[in-house]
C-alpha positions in Angstrom: 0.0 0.0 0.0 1.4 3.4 -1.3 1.7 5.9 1.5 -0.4 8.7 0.8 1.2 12.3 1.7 -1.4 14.9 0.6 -3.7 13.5 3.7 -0.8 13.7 5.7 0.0 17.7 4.4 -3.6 18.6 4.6 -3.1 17.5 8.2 -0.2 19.2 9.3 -2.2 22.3 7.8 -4.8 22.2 9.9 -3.1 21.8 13.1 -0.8 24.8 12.1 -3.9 26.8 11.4 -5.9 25.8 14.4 -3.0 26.0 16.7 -2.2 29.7 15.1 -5.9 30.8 15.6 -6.4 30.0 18.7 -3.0 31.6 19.9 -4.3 34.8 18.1 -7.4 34.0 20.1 -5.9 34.1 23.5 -4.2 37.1 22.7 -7.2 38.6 21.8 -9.1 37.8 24.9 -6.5 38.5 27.3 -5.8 42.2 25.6 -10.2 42.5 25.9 -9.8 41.6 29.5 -7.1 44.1 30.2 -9.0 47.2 28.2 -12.2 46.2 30.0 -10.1 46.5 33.4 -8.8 49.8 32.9 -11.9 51.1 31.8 -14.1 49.8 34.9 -10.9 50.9 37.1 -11.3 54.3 36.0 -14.8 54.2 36.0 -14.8 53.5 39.6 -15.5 50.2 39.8 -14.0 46.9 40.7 -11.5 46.0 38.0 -12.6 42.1 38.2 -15.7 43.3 36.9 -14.3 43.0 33.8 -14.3 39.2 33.9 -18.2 39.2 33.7 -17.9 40.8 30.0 -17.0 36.7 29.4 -20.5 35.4 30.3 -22.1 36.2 27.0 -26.0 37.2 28.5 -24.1 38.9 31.1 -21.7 41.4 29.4 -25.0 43.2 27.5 -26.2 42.9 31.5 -22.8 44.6 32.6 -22.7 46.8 29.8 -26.9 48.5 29.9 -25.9 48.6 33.8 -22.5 50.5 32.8 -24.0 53.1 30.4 -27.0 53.7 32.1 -25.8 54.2 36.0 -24.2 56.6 38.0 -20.8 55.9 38.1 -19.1 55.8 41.5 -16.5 58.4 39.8 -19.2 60.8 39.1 -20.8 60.7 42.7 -17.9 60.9 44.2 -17.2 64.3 42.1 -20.6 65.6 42.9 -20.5 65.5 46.2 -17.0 66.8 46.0 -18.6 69.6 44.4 -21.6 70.2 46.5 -18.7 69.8 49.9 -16.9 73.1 47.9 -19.9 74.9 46.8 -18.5 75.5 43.3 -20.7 76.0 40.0 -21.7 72.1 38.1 -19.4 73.2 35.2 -15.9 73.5 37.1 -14.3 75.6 39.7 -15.3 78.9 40.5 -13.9 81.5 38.4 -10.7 83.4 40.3 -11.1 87.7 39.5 -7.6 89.5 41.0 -8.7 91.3 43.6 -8.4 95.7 43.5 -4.8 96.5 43.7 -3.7 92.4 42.8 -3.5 93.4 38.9 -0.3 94.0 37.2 0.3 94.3 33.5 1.7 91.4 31.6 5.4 92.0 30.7 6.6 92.8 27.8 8.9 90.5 26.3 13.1 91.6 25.6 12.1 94.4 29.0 14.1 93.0 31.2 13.1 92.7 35.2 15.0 93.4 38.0 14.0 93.5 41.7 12.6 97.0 43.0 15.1 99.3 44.3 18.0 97.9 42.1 19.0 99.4 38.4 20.3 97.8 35.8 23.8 97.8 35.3 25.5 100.3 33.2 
């Protein structure tokens, strides 16, 4: 019996291509996991969260909660805002006092301290 190398070729094909894709494939889930850490982390929540987005029912779950809640970031900024009584839209705005103005300097004047001249 003739030994038959295209079943054998056609073989060692498909094992390089599954064992390629599902190395691309684990790199490709552990990079999602990381991005879906960071962003909970700086959202405000748990960073292990981010393993839910797995659970295929759950991630829409995880993500309706995410977009339509109050993020612990922004209640923790709102009630450092309402602690400082400043405006919603930033800090309050800082006018110089009378007296506190002084003219922007001109630029190749040189400045020296008060009292002193410059020398000759």
């Amino acid at each position: 019996m003739p030994y038959d190398t295209t079943t054998t070729a056609a073989g060692a094909y498909l094992a390089g291509v599954l064992l390629v894709s599902l190395v691309a494939g684990l790199i490709g889930l552990i990079f999602a996991i990381i991005i879906y850490w960071r962003i909970f982390s700086k959202a405000g929540y748990s960073g292990a969260r981010s393993l839910l987005m797995l659970i295929p029912v759950v991630n829409l779950i995880i993500i309706i909660m995410f977009a339509f809640s109050e993020w612990p970031i922004q209640r923790e900024l709102n009630q450092l805002r309402m602690m400082s009584g400043s405006r919603p839209g930033g800090f309050q705005p800082q006018y110089p006092q009378p007296g506190q103005y002084q003219p922007p300097v001109q630029y190749g004047q040189p400045q020296y301290p008060s009292g002193q001249y410059p020398p000759q």
